[in-house]
Legacy VTK file of the C-alpha trace (Angstrom):
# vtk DataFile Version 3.0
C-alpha trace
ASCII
DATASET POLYDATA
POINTS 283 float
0.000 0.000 0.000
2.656 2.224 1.276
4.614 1.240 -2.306
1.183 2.245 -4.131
1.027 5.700 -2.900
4.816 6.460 -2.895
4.930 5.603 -6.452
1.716 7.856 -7.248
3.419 10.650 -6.027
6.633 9.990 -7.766
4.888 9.625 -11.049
2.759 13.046 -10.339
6.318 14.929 -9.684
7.606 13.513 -12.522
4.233 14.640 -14.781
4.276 18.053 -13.027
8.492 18.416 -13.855
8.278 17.078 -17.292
5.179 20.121 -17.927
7.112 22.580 -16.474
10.174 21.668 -18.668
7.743 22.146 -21.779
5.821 25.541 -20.910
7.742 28.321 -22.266
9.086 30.657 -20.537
7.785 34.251 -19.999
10.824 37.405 -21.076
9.908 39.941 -19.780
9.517 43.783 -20.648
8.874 47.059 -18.977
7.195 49.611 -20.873
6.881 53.347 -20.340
3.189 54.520 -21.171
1.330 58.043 -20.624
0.164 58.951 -16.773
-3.238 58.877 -18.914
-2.325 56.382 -21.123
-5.110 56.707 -24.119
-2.466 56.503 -26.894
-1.114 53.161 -25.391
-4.581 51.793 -24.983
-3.321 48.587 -26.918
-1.185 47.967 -24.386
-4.017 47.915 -21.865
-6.055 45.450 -24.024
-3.303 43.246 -25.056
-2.482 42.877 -21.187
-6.057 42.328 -20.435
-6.858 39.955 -23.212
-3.757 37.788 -22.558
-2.361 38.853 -26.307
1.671 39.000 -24.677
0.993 35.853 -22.651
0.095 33.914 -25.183
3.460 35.092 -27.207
5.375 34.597 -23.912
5.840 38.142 -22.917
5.385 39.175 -19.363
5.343 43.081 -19.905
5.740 45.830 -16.957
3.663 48.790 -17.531
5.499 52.128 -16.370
3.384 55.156 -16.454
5.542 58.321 -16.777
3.895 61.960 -16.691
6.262 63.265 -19.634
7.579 62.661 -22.781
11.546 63.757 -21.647
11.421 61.587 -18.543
9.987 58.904 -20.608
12.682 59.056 -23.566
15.560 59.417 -20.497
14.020 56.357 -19.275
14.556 54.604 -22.524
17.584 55.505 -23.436
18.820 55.039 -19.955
17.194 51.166 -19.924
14.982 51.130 -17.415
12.384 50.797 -19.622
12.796 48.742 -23.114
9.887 50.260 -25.216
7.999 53.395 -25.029
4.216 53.367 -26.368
2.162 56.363 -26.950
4.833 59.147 -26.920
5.171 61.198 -29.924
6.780 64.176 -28.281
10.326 63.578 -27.568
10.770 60.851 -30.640
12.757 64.154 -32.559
14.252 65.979 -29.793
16.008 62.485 -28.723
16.985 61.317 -32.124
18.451 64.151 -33.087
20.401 64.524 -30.153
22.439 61.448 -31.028
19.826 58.970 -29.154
19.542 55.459 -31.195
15.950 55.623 -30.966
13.487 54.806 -33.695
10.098 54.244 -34.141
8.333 51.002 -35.301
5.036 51.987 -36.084
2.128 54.005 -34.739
-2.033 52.147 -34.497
-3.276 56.312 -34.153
-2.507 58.599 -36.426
-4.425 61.403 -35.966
-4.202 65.071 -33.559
-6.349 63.228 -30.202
-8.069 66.651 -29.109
-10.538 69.325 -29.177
-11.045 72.060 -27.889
-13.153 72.596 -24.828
-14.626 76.207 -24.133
-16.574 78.097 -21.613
-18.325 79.957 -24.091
-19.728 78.475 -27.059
-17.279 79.535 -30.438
-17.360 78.542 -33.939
-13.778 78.746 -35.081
-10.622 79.176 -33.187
-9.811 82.398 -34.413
-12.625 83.601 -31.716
-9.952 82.557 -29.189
-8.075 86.170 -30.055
-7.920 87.818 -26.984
-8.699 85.128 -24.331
-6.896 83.244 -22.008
-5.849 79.522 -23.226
-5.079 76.980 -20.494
-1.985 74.714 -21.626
-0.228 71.841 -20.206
3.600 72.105 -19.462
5.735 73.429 -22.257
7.142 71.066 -24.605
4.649 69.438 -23.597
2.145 67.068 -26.718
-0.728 69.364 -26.264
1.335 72.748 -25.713
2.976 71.596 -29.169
-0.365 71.067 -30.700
-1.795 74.055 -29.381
0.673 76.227 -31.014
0.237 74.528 -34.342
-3.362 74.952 -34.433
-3.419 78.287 -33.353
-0.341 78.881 -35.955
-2.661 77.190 -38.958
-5.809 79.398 -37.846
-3.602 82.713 -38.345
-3.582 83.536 -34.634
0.154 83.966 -32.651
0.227 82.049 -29.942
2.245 84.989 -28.062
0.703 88.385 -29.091
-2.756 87.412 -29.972
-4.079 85.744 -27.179
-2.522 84.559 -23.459
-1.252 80.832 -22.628
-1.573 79.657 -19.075
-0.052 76.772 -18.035
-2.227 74.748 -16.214
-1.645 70.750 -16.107
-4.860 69.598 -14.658
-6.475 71.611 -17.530
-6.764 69.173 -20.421
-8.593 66.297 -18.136
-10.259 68.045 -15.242
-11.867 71.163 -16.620
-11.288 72.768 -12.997
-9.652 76.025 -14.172
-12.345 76.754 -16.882
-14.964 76.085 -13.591
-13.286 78.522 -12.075
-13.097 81.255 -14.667
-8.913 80.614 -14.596
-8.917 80.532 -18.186
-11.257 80.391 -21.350
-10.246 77.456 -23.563
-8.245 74.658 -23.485
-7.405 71.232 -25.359
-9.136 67.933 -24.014
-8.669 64.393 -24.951
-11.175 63.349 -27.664
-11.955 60.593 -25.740
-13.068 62.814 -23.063
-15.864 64.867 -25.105
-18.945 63.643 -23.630
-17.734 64.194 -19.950
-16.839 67.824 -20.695
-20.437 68.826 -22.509
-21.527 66.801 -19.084
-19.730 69.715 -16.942
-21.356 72.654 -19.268
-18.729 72.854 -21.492
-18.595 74.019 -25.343
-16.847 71.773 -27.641
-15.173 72.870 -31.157
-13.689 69.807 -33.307
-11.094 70.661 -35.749
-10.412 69.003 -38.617
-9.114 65.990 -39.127
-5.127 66.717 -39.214
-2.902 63.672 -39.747
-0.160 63.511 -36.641
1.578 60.397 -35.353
0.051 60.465 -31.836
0.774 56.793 -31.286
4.415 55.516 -31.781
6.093 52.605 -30.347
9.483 53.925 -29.627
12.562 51.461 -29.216
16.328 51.819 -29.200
18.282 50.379 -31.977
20.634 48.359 -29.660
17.602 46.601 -27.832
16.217 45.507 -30.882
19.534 44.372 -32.368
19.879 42.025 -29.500
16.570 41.377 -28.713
14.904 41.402 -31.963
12.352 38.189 -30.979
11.121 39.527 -27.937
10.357 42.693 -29.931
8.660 40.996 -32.660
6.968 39.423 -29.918
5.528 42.524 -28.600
4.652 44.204 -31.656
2.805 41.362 -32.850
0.923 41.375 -29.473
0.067 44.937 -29.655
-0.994 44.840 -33.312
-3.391 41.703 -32.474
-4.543 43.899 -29.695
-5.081 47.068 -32.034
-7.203 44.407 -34.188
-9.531 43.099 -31.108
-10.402 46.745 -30.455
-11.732 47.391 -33.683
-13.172 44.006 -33.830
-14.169 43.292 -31.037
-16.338 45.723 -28.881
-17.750 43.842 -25.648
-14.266 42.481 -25.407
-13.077 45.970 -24.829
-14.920 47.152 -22.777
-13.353 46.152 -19.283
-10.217 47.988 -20.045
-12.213 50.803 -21.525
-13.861 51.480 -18.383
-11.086 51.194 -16.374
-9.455 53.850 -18.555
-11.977 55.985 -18.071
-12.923 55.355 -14.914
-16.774 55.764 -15.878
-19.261 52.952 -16.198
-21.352 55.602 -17.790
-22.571 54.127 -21.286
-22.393 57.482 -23.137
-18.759 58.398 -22.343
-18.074 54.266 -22.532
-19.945 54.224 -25.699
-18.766 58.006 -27.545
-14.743 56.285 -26.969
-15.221 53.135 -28.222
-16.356 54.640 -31.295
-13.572 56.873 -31.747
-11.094 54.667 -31.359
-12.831 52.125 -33.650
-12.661 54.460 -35.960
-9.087 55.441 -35.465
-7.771 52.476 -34.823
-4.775 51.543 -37.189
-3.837 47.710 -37.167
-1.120 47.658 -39.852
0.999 50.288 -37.418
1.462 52.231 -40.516
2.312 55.797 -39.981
-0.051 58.644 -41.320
1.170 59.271 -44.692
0.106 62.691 -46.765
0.842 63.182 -50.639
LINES 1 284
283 0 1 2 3 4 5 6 7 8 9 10 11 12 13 14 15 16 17 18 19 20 21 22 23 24 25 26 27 28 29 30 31 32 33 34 35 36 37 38 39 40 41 42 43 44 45 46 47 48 49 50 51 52 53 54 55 56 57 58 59 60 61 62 63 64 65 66 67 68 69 70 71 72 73 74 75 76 77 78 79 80 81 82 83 84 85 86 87 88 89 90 91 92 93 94 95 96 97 98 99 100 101 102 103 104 105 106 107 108 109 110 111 112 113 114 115 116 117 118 119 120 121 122 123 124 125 126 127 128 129 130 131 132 133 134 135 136 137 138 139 140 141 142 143 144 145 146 147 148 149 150 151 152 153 154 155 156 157 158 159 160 161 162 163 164 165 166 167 168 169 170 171 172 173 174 175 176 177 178 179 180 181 182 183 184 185 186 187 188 189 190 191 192 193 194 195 196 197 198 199 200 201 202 203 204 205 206 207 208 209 210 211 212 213 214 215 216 217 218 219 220 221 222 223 224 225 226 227 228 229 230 231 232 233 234 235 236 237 238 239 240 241 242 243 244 245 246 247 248 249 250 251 252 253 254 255 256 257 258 259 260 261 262 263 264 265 266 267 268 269 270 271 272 273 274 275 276 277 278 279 280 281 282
């Protein structure tokens, strides 16, 4: 009897050795991603919906509140990609950095403008007081090239405040602090909740989205990369696919069960969803 059971559990540690020896093992990646991390939603929903599990990747999500801490980060290697980070790509390359980009799933300027009174073009903005997150900042850079393409000088016709909780909160156009700002697109239906005025622009080609790596890390760890870009693109395909599927990450995102704001971002990123990672491209 006692022979009976000893051998049971000498074939059961055997079985349970023999399946550990065959499961693959998980690499592992950290990846830098916005504070608010809509342009790395992928990531979110690839994590979720086991996408880098089932290609073996364990991946570390790092969220990092700007684009020069983030590309530091990089280059430094404690973090071996950077998703959803746009700002910084330039600056860094041209400063010598071996960074590059390997694609981008959206490819278009994320924002509109939020106001306290109602306007139907920027160039109403002449005069008034624009709130603006940190310079150098994505949306201080795409504030000055909207205002630049409506005719309007972002210096002597009109005043820039810089006020970070601006673009998510809407607390300093509450409080009278300042007239307009930029909001996440994502984020219309909760402003118009709070009394706001929204103005779209029109659609202006931008890569908002890129997956940033250095050259050495993918020279030497070109598999794991492959790895993670094929996770990420099979995660950029689910979303536009799949629509109850994303929805658990969605609302986490935006921290709303609310089925109008839930609803108004699925659409807009099924519509602006790009699987192929192909940059925007103009003629």
């Amino acid at each position: 009897m006692k022979f009976a059971i000893l051998s049971g559990w000498l074939i059961f540690f055997l079985i349970l050795g023999f399946t550990a020896r065959l499961a693959p093992a998980q690499e592992k990646m950290r990846v830098a991603i916005p504070l608010f991390p809509t342009a790395a939603f992928p990531v979110l929903v690839a994590n979720d919906r086991g996408f880098f599990q089932k290609e073996g990747l364990t991946v570390e999500r790092i969220r990092i509140n700007s684009a020069p801490t983030t590309y530091q980060a990089l280059i430094s290697g404690d973090v071996h990609m950077a998703a959803g980070a746009p700002i910084g790509l330039l600056p860094s390359h041209a400063q010598g950095a071996d960074v590059i980009a390997l694609g981008s799933w959206d490819n278009l300027v994320p924002y509109v403008w939020v106001t306290r009174d109602k306007i139907n073009d920027i160039r109403e903005l002449r005069g008034k007081k624009v709130g603006v997150n940190r310079a150098g900042s994505k949306p201080w850079l795409i504030i000055h090239v909207l205002l630049q393409d409506a005719g309007l000088d972002p210096v002597k016709d009109l005043t820039l405040l810089q006020m970070v909780a601006a673009r998510r909160s809407g607390s300093p156009l509450m409080r009278g602090g300042i007239d307009a700002t930029l909001a996440d697109a994502l984020l219309e239906p909760i402003m118009k909740k709070r009394g706001f005025f929204i103005l779209r622009g029109k659609a202006t080609p931008f890569m908002n989205a890129p997956l940033a790596v250095k050259k050495s890390y993918l020279a030497t760890q070109r598999s794991t990369v492959k790895k993670f870009v094929k996770a990420f693109a099979d995660a950029t395909r689910f979303i536009v696919d799949n629509k109850e599927g994303t929805m658990r990450p969605l609302t986490q995102l935006l921290s709303s069960n609310d089925p109008e704001i839930v609803e108004f971002a699925y659409q807009y990123l099924h519509a602006n969803s790009e699987a192929t990672l192909y940059p925007p491209y103009r003629r």
